[in-house]
N, C-alpha and C positions, 0 to 999 in steps of 0.2 A: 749053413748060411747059403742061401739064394742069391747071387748078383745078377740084376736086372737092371743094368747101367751100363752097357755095352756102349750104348751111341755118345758116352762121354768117353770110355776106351776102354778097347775090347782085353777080354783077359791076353796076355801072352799067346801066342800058339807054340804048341810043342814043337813045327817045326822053327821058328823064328829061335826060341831057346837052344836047339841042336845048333843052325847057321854059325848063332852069336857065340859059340864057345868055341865053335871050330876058326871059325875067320878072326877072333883076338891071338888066335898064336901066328896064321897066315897074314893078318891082313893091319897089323902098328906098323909096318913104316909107311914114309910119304910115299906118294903113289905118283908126286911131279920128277922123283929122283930115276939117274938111271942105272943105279946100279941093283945086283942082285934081288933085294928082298923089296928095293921102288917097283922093280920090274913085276914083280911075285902080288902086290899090293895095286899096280894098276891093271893087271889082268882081271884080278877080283871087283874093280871098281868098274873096267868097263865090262865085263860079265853083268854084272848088277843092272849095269845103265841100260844093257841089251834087253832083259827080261823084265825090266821096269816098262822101258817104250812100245814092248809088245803088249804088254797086260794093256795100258794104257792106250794105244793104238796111235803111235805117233813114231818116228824118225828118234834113232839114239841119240843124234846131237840136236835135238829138238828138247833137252830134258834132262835137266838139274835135280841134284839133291838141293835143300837147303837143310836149316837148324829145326823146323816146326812146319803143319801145315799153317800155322798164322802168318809165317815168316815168307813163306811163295805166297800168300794175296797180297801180304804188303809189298813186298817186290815185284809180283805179276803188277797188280792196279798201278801203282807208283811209275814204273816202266813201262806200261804202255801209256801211261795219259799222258807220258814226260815222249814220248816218242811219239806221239802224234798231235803234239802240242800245236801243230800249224792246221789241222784240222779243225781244230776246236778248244775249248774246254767246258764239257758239258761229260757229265756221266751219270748212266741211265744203270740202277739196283732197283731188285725186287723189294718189297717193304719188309720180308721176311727172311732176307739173307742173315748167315754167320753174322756175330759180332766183330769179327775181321772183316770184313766185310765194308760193315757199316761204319769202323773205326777209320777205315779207309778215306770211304765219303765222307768224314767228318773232316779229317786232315785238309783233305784237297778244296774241301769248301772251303775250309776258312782262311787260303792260298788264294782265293781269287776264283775258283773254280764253280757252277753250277750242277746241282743234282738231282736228279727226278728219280720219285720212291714211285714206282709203280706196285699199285694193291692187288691184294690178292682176294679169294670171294672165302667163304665161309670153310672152307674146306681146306686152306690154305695153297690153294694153285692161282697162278696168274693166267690172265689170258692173252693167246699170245698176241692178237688183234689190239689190244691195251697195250702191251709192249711194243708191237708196230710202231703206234700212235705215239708213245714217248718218244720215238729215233727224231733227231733234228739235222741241218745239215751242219753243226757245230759238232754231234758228239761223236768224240774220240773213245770210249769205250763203251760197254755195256757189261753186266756181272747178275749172272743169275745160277742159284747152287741148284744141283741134279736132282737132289733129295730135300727136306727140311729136316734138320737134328729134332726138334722138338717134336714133331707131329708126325712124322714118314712120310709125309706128302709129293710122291714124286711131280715132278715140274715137268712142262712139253719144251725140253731143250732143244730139241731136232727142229721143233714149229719157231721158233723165239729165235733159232741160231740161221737157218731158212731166212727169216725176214732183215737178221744183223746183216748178213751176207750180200742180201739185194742190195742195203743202205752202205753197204759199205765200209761198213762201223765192228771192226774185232767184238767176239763175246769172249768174257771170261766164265766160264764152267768151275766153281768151287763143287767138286766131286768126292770129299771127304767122307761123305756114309757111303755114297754108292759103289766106291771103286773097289770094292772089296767084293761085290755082288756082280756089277757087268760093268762094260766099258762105257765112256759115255758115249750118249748117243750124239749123231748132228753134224755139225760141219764147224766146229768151234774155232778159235783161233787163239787161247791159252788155257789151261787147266792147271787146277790144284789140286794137292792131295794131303792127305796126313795118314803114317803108321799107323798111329798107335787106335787107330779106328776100325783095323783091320784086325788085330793081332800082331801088330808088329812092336819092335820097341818103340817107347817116346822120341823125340827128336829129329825123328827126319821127314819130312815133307818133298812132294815132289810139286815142280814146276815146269808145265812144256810152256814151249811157244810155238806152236805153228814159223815155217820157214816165209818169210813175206810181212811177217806183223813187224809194224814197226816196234820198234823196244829199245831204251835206253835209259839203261840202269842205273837206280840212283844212287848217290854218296860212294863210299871210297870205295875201290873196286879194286884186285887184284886177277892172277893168270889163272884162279883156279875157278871150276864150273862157270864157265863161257865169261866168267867176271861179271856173274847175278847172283851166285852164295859166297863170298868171299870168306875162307879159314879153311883152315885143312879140317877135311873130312872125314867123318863117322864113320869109318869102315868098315868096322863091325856091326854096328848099328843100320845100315844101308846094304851089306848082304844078309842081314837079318830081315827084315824089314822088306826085303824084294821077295827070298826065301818064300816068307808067312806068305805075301800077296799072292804066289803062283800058286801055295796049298789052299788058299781058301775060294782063290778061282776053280779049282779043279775040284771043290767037294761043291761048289755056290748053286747047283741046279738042284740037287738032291738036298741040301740043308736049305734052302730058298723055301721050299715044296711045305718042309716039315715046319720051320717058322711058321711060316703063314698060317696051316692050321689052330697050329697054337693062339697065334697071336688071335684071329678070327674068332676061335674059343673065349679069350680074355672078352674081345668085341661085344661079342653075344651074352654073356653070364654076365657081364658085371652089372647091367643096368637090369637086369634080372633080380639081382642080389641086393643089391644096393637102388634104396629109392633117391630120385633126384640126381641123376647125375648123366652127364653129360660126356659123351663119346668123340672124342675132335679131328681132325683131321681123315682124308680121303678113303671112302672104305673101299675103294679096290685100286689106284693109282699108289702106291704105298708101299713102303721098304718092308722086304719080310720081318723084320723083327721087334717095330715097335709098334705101339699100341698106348693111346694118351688118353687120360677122361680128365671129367670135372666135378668134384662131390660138392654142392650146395650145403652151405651150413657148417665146412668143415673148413679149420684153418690150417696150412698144407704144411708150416714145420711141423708141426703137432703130429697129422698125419703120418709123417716120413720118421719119425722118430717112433712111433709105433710102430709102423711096419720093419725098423733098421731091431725094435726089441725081439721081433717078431722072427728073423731072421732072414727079411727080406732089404736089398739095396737096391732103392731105384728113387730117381729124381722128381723135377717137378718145376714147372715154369709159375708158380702161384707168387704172388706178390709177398704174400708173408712169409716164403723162404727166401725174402731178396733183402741185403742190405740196406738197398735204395728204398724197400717196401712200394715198388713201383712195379707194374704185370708187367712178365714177359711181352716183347713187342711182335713178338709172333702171335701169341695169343689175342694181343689187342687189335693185331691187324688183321686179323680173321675175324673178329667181332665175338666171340665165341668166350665162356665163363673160366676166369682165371682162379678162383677161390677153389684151395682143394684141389689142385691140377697133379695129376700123379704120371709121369711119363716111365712106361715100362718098354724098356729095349733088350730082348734077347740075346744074350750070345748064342753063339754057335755049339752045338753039344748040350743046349740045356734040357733037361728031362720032363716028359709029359706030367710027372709026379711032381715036381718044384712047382709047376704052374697049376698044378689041380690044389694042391696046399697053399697056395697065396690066394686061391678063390675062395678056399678053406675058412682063411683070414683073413681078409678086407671088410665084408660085412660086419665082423666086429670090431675091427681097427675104427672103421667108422662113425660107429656105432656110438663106441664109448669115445671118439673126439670131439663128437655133438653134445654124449652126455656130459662131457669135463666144461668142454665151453660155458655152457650154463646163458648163455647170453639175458641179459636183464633188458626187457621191453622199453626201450625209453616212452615216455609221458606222449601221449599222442595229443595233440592241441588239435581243436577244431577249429577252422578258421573261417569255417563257412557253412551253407549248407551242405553235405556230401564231400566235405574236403576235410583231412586229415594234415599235419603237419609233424613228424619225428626229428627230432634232433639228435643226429648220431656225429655230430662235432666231437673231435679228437680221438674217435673212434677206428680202428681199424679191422681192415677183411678180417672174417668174412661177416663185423656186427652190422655196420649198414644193412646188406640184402636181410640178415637174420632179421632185423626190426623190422623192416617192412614185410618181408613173410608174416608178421605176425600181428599188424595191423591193418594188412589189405583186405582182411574179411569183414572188419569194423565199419565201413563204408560202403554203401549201398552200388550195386552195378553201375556203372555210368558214372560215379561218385570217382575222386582224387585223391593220390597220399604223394605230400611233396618233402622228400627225404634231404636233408642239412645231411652236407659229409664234406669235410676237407681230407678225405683220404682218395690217394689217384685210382687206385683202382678200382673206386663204384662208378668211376665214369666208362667203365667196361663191364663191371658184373651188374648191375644195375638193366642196364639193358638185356641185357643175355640172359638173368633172372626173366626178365618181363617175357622174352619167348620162349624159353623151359615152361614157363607158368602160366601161356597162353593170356595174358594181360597186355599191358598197351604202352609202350613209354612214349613219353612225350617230348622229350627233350630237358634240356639243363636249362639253368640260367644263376648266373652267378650274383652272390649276396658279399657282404663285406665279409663273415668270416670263411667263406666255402663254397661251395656248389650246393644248389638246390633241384634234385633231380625229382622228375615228373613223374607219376604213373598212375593211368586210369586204369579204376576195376573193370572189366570184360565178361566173368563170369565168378 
């Protein structure tokens, strides 16, 4: 079995395993007490916190453990907008941040609060002249992640954190893929992190804050970590946890190097292998170890169930592996094809043979989810002259784009097929179809039971 789902969480590292058995007989007592074995347990805790702020490039009392990386954005965001409340309340996200992130701005919105989603271009980078332009003299924070989990897209933090600075306005840096690879870049004024991204165990997250930021932590607070993680702490799990980060820091240039190749291989071979399919996110700005496409035609639980028979694990931001059956918003906010969406993230140690036999297999994983699909043509009406009409009502990814692939040749160049779909995600594959397919969309326009989306033939 292949895992290629790192960027959801990396396997264990051998050293984090060694740390966590050694520091559970060292490090259960409380570490606030002052006798013998508290004493014994806060030397290991501030041991940790030292070589945590170094990795991270920040001051040891600048930097909390908490319970999760989820758990430092909700308290990072939450404490700084609660601490600079006399500033403002406006806060300025990329469109393609974590789901913490954006759970965040949702909270605070509907508090009373304003929020600007600054976009990103096709590649999934923001520009930072666009993020400029979002600063107001209201807002109180800013939140842009180092990397994107979905796509490896690295972001220009340094350019973004540069301009926070001028305005005056804290960034928060969500560093959860990156911090495993380098430090963040920039001039920041709080960062996150998460373990179990690196190699480390589940549960512990780190959160700095720059010395100067305002911050005032929210709901009940107690004496332990500055009174922004309140409960006793993971000790084990936090010298584990710091352990992994300092070995994967110390092998990140030499397994950085070998990633890449790899991943660059996946880049180049697949749309090789496989026709129609779409390669996403920045081809040289990018985390060594993922690598995302888009198969046309193919619906992505389908796919990932083939390739999990196959004895490959790797994820997928496609609509039809979501309960919601709604596209990843990182996908749609790149504008780029969510049907089939297959995200492969490296771990560290994986072998040039794992990834030569998953090239092996795709082709035909694909292959045969096209053939299974079977999609049936819906009735094409003519409603005019050179105009087509499909009706894919109650239908979902990837048959809308499948029906119109197959009766956009029915109509003469310059000719129209205007596709019925109440399903959300053609109001992103649809388009993103039409430029894989050098065709022309035209835009939507909504009918009583759905959306009717545009497109002229071209060629």
């Amino acid at each position: 079995m292949s895992y290629f789902d790192a960027a959801s969480a990396a396997p264990l590292h051998p050293v984090a395993r060694q740390a966590l058995m050694a520091s559970l007989d060292d490090g259960w007592a409380d570490p606030a007490r002052l006798y013998r074995e508290g004493r014994k347990a806060r030397l290991l805790l501030d041991a940790a916190r030292e070589a945590a702020a170094e990795a991270v490039g920040c001051r040891a009392d600048e930097l909390v453990f908490t319970s999760s990386g989820t758990r430092a954005v909700h308290t990072g965001v939450a404490g700084a907008l609660a601490g600079r409340r006399r500033a403002g309340r406006h806060l300025i996200v990329s469109a393609v941040e974590h789901s913490s992130v954006l759970h965040s701005a949702e909270v605070f919105e509907a508090e009373g609060g304003s929020v600007s989603q600054v976009p990103v271009n096709r590649a999934g980078a923001v520009d930072p002249s666009s993020f400029a332009a979002a600063l107001r003299p209201d807002t109180a924070l800013a939140c842009l992640q180092s990397a994107n989990h979905e796509v490896g897209t690295v972001q220009p933090v340094a350019e973004v954190a540069e301009a926070c600075r001028a305005a005056g306005v804290p960034l928060l840096v969500d560093a959860a893929q990156s911090l495993g690879w380098w430090p963040a870049g920039g001039d920041w004024s709080l960062l996150t992190a998460s373990a179990h991204k690196w190699g480390g165990p589940s549960g512990v997250g780190l959160l700095a804050v720059r010395k100067g930021v305002r911050f005032a932590a929210q709901g009940p607070v107690d004496e332990r970590e500055s009174g922004r993680a309140p409960g006793f702490e993971n000790l084990p799990a936090i010298v584990a946890a710091v352990a992994s980060l300092r070995a994967v820091r110390a092998e990140a240039d030499q397994e950085a190097a070998r990633l890449r190749e790899l991943t660059e291989w996946i880049r180049t071979r697949v749309p090789e292998l496989v026709p129609d399919v779409e390669v996403v996110g920045d081809a040289e700005r990018r985390l060594p170890g993922i690598v995302t496409f888009s198969c046309l035609y193919v619906d992505g639980e389908a796919l990932l169930h083939e390739l999990d028979r196959a004895g490959f694990s790797v994820s997928s931001g496609s609509s039809c592996t979501s309960s919601t059956l709604t596209p990843s918003h990182v996908l749609k906010a790149m504008g780029v094809l969510s049907e089939g969406n297959v995200r492969v993230s490296l771990p560290p140690g994986t072998a040039r043979a794992d990834v030569e036999r998953f090239l092996q297999v795709l082709p035909g994983a694909v292959a045969g989810v096209r053939e299974k699909l079977g999609a049936p043509t819906a009735p094409a009406t003519a409603t005019g002259p050179g105009e087509l009409l499909v009706d894919s009502l109650g239908k979902r990814c990837p048959i809308p784009v499948i029906e119109l692939a197959k009766v956009i040749g029915q109509v003469p160049v310059g000719g129209t097929v205007r596709v019925l779909s109440d399903d959300e995600a053609a109001r992103l594959d649809i388009p993103a179809w039409c430029e894989m397919r050098g065709q022309r969309y035209l835009g939507e326009e909504p009918t009583e039971k759905g959306t009717a989306y545009l497109v002229r033939r071209l060629s």
